[in-house]
TITI-269824 format. One record per residue (C-alpha): residue number from 1; x, y, z; residue in one letter. Coordinates in steps of 0.25 Angstrom, whole numbers, plus 5000, padded with zeros to 4 digits. Example, Ala and Ser with C-alpha at 12.3 -4.5 7.8 and 13.67 -1.06 7.14 Angstrom:
TITI-269824
NUPA     k     xx     yy     zz   r
NUPA     1   5049   4982   5031   A
NUPA     2   5055   4996   5029   S
***
This chain:
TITI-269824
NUPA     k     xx     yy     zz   r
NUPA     1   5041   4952   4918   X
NUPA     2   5046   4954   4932   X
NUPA     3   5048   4967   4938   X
NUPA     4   5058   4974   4948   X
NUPA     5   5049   4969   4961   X
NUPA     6   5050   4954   4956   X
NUPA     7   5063   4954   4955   X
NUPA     8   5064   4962   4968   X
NUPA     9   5055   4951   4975   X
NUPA    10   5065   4939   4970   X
NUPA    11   5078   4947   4975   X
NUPA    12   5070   4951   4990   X
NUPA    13   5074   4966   4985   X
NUPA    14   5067   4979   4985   X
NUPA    15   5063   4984   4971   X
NUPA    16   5073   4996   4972   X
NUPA    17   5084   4985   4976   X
NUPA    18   5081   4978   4964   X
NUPA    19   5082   4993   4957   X
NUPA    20   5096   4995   4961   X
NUPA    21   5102   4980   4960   X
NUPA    22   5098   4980   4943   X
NUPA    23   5101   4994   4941   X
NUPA    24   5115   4993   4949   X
NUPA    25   5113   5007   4955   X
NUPA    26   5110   5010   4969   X
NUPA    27   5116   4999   4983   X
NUPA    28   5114   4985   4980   X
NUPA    29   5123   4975   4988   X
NUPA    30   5128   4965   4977   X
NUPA    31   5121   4953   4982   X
NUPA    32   5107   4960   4981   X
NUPA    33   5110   4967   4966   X
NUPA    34   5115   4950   4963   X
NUPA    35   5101   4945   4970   X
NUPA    36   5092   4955   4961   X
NUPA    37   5099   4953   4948   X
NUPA    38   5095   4939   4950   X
NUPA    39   5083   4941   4954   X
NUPA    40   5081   4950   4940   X
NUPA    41   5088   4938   4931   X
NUPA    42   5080   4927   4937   X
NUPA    43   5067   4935   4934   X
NUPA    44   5071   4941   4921   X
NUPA    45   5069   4956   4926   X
NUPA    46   5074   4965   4917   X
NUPA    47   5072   4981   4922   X
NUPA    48   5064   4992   4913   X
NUPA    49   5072   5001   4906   X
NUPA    50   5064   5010   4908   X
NUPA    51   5062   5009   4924   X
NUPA    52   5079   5007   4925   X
NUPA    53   5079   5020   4918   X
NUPA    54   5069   5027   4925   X
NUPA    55   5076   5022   4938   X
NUPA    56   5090   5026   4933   X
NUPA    57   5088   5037   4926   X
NUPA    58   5097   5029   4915   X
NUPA    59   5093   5022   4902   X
NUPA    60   5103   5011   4901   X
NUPA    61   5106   5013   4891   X
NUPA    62   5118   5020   4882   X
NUPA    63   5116   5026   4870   X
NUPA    64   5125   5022   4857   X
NUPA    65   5126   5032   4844   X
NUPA    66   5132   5026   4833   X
NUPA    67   5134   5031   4818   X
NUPA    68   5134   5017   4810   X
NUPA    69   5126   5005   4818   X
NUPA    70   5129   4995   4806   X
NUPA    71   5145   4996   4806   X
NUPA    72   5152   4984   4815   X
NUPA    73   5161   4995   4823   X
NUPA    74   5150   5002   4829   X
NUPA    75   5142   4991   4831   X
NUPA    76   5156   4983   4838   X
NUPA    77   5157   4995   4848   X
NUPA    78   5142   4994   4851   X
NUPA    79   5144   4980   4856   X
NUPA    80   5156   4985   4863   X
NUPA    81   5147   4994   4871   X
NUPA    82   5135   4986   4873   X
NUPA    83   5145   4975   4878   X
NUPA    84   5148   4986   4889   X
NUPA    85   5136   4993   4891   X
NUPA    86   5125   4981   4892   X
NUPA    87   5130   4974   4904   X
NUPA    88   5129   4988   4912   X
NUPA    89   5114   4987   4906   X
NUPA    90   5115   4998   4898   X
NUPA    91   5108   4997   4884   X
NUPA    92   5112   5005   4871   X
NUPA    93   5105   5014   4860   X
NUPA    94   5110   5016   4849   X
NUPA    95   5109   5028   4840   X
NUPA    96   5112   5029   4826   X
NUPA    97   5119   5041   4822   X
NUPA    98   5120   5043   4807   X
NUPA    99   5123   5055   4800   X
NUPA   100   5110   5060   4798   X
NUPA   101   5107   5075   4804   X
NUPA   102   5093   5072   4807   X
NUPA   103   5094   5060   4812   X
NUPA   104   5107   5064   4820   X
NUPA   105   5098   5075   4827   X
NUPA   106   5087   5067   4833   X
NUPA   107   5099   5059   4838   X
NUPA   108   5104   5069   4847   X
NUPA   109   5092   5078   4848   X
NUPA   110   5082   5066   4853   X
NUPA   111   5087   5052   4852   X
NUPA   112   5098   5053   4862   X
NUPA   113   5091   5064   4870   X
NUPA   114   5079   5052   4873   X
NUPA   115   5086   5048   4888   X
NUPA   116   5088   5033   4882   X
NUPA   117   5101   5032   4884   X
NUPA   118   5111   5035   4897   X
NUPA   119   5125   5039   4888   X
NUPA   120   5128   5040   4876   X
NUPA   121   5141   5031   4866   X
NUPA   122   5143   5039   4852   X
NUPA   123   5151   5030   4842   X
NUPA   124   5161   5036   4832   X
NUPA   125   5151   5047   4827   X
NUPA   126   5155   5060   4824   X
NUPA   127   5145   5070   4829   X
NUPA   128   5143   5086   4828   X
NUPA   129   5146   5096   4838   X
NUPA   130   5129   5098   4840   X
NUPA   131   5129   5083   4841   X
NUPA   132   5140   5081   4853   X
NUPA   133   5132   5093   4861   X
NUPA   134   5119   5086   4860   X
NUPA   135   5127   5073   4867   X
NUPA   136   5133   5083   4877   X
NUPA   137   5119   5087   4880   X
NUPA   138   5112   5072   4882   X
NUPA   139   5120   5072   4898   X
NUPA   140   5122   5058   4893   X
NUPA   141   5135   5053   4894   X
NUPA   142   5141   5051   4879   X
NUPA   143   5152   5043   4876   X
NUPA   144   5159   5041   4861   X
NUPA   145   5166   5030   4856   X
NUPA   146   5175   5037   4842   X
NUPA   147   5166   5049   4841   X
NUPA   148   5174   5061   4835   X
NUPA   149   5171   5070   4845   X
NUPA   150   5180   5074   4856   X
NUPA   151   5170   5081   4864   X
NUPA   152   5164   5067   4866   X
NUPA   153   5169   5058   4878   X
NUPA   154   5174   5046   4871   X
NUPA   155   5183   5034   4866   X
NUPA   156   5190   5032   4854   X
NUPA   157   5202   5025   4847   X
NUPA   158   5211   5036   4841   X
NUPA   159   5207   5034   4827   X
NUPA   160   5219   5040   4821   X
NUPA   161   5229   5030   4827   X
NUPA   162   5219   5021   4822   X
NUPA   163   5222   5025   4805   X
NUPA   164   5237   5028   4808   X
NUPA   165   5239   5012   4814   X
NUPA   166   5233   5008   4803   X
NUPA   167   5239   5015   4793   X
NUPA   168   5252   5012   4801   X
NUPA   169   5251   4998   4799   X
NUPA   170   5250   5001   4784   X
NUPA   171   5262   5008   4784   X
NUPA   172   5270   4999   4793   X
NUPA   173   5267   4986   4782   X
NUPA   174   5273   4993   4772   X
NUPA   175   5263   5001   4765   X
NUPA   176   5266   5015   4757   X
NUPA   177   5251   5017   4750   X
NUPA   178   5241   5016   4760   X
NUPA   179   5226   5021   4758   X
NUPA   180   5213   5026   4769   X
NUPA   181   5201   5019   4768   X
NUPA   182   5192   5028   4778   X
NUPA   183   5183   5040   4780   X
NUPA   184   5189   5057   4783   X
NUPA   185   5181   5068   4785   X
NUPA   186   5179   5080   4776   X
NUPA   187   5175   5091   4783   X
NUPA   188   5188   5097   4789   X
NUPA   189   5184   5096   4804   X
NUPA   190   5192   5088   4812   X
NUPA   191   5193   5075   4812   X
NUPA   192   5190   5066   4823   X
NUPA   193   5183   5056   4815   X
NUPA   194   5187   5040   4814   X
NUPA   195   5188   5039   4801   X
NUPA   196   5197   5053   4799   X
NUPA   197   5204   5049   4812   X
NUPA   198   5208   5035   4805   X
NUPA   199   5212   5042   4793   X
NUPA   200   5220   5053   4801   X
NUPA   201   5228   5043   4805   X
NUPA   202   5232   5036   4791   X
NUPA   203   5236   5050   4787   X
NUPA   204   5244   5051   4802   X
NUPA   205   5251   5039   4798   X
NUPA   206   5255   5039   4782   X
NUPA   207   5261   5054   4787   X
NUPA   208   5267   5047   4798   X
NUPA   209   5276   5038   4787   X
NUPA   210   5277   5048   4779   X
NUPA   211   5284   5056   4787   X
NUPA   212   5292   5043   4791   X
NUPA   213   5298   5043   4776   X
NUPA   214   5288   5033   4768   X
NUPA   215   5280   5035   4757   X
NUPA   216   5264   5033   4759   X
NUPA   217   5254   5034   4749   X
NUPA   218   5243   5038   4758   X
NUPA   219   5227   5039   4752   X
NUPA   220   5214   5039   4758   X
NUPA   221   5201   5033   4751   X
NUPA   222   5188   5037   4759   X
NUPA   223   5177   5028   4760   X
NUPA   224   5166   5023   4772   X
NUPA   225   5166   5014   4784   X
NUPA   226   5162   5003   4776   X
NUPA   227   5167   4990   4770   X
NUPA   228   5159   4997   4755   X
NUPA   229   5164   5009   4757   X
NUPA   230   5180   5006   4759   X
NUPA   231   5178   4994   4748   X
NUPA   232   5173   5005   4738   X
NUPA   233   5185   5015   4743   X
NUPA   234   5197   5004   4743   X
NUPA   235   5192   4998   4728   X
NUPA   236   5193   5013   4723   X
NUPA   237   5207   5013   4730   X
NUPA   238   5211   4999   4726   X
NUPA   239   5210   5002   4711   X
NUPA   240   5218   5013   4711   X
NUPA   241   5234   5013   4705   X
NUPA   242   5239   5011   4716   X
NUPA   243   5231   5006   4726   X
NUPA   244   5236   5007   4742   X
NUPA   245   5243   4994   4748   X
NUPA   246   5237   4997   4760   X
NUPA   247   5223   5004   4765   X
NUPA   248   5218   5007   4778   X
NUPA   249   5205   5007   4780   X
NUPA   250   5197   5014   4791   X
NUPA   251   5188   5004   4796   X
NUPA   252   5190   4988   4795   X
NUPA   253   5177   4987   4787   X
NUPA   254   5182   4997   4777   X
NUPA   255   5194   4987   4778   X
NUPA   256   5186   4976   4772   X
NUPA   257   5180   4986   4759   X
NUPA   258   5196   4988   4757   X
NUPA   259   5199   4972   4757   X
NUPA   260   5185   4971   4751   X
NUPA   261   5190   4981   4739   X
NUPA   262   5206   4973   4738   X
NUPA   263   5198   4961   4735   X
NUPA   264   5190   4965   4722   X
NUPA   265   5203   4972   4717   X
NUPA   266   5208   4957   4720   X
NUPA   267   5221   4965   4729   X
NUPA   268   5226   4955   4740   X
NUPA   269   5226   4960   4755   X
NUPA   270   5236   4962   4760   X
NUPA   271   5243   4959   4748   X
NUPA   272   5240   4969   4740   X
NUPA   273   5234   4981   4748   X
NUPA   274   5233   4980   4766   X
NUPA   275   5220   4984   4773   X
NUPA   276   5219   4988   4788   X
NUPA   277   5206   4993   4793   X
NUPA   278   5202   4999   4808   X
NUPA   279   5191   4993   4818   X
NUPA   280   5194   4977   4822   X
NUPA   281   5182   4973   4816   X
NUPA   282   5177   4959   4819   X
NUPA   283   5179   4955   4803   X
NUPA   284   5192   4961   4804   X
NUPA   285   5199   4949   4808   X
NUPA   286   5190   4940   4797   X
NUPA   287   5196   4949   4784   X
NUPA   288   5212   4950   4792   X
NUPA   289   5211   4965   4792   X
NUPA   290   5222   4973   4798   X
NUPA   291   5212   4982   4806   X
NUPA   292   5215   4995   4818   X
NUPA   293   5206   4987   4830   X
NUPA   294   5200   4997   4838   X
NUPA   295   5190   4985   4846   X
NUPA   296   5177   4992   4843   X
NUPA   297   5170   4983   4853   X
NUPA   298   5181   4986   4865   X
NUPA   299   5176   5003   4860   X
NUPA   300   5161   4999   4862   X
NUPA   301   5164   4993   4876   X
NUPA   302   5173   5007   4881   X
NUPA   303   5164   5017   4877   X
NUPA   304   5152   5008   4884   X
NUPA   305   5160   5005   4897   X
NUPA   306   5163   5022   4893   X
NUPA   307   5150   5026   4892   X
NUPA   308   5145   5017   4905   X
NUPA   309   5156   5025   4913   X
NUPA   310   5151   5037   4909   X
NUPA   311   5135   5031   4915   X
NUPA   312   5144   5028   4928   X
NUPA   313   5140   5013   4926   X
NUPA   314   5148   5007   4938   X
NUPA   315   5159   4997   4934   X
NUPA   316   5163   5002   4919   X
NUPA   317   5177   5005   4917   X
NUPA   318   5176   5014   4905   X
NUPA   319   5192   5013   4901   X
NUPA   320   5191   5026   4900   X
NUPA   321   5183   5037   4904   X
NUPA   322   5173   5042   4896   X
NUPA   323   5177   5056   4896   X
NUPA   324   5188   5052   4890   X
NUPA   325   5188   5061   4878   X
NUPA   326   5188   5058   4862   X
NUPA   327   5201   5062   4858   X
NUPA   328   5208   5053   4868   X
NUPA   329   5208   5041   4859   X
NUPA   330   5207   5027   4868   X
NUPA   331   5202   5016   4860   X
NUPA   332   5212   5006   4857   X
NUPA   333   5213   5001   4842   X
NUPA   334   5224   4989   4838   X
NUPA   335   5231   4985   4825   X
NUPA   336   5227   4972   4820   X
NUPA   337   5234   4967   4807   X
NUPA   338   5228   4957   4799   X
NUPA   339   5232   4953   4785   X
NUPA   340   5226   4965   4779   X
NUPA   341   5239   4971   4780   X
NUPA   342   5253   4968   4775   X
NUPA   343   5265   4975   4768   X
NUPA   344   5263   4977   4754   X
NUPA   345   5266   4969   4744   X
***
């Protein structure tokens, strides 16, 4: 395997020249940092880990915790941020956070207090009081990405805007009885929460035409983040009396268990009942679901670009700064209709 002095030898370089061209850091003209990457590919060099860090006093590497690694959102955005973080050499850890007390405790009494990672991303979970001091006590830089915590710099898309467009859409078709597929919380704090957030604004917007003159038949149906968990939600709903002409589901996965549910009841779509979910997923486009887009991937690639601002890593344009805080929503979502959506019949 060669080492830092052979590749020192075939560029005509010092050791410590060679140092500074791979790591980027310290005064290296350009032709010399062009020469000694050369040198190192045509040799296959590849530095220690261990030996950059002690060097650096960095890990390269950016730590990732995440609350469900087998969902297609999470792992969309986690493409998102390797796709900006991996060119800059940076690596990234994952931790798992579940809703374990124990298991939650070594992660934030011992995992992330190992020295492995150089900044922290959180994804979308929802985190104590205890728990956001022991992130403010790492010294690491921590940037969120949708967690309900405002005393955490991060980035979102304004969730509430997100279920009122939806539901907008609804009511601009045409219809009048139009039912919740989601998730809301239960225990009376306040809620900064996706799911509640998405439901606040279905409530925001059937109020909004109520107010306006017109008649809505307004229900919600809880049920999890799942394509299982909204079917077994929208068959209950679908065999009622009356069953809505439209639902609005909070995820495009539930989206597919409310279509999966129409079908056994053998009810058309959009014929007899419209569907819009929320996320762009990549199977979206497959079913022609009516879906909120809020570009997963493009949220992964800002909060690495956001997270590698906050490092200092030269030539990263965050979009906006990291410090920005969690209440200022600035994540763009879109409306896509499909033919999942139509007046009713």
């Amino acid at each position: 395997m060669p080492s830092l002095d052979d590749v020192a030898r075939a560029a005509g370089v010092s050791t410590a020249t060679v140092s500074r061209a791979l790591s980027g850091r310290g005064r290296t003209s350009e032709e010399t940092r062009e020469r000694v990457r050369a040198a190192a590919e045509e040799l296959g060099y590849v530095a220690s880990a261990t030996a950059s860090s002690l060097a650096s006093g960095r890990a390269e590497n950016i730590g990732v915790v995440v609350p469900l690694m087998d969902r297609w959102f999470f792992a969309t955005v986690l493409d998102g941020i390797a796709s900006v973080l991996a060119p800059h050499g940076y690596d990234i850890t994952l931790y798992n956070l579940t809703d374990d007390q124990a298991q939650r405790r070594r992660l934030f009494d011992t995992a992330l207090r190992r020295g492995r990672v150089d900044a922290l991303i959180v994804l979308s979970v929802e985190l104590s009081d205890a728990e956001v001091a022991r992130l403010s006590s790492l010294g690491l830089p921590v940037v969120g990405l949708g967690v309900p915590r405002a005393e955490l710099p991060g980035l979102r898309v304004d969730d509430t805007a997100v279920g009122r467009l939806a539901t907008e859409h609804l009511l601009a078709l045409g219809h009048r009885d139009i039912a919740h597929i989601g998730l809301s919380r239960r225990d009376g704090r306040e809620a900064l929460d996706i799911p509640t957030r998405r439901r606040q604004g279905f409530d925001d917007a059937v109020a909004a035409a109520r107010k306006a003159g017109s008649t809505v038949t307004a229900r919600f149906v809880e049920a999890d983040f799942t394509v299982s968990g909204a079917r077994r939600a929208a068959s209950a709903l679908l065999s009622e009396p009356q069953p809505p002409t439209a639902v609005f589901a909070a995820s495009d996965e539930m989206a597919y268990g409310v279509l999966a549910a129409a079908r056994d009841r053998g009810l058309s779509v959009p014929g007899d009942l419209s569907v819009i979910g929320v996320d762009g997923h990549d199977l979206a486009a497959l079913f022609d679901l009516t879906t909120i887009d809020q570009f997963p991937h493009a949220q992964g690639e800002r909060v690495g670009a956001a997270v590698l601002a906050a490092l200092g890593v030269g030539g990263v344009d965050a979009g906006r700064p990291p410090e920005a805080p969690l209440t200022e929503a600035s994540l763009p979502f879109h409306l896509v209709p499909r033919a999942t959506t139509a007046p009713p019949s």
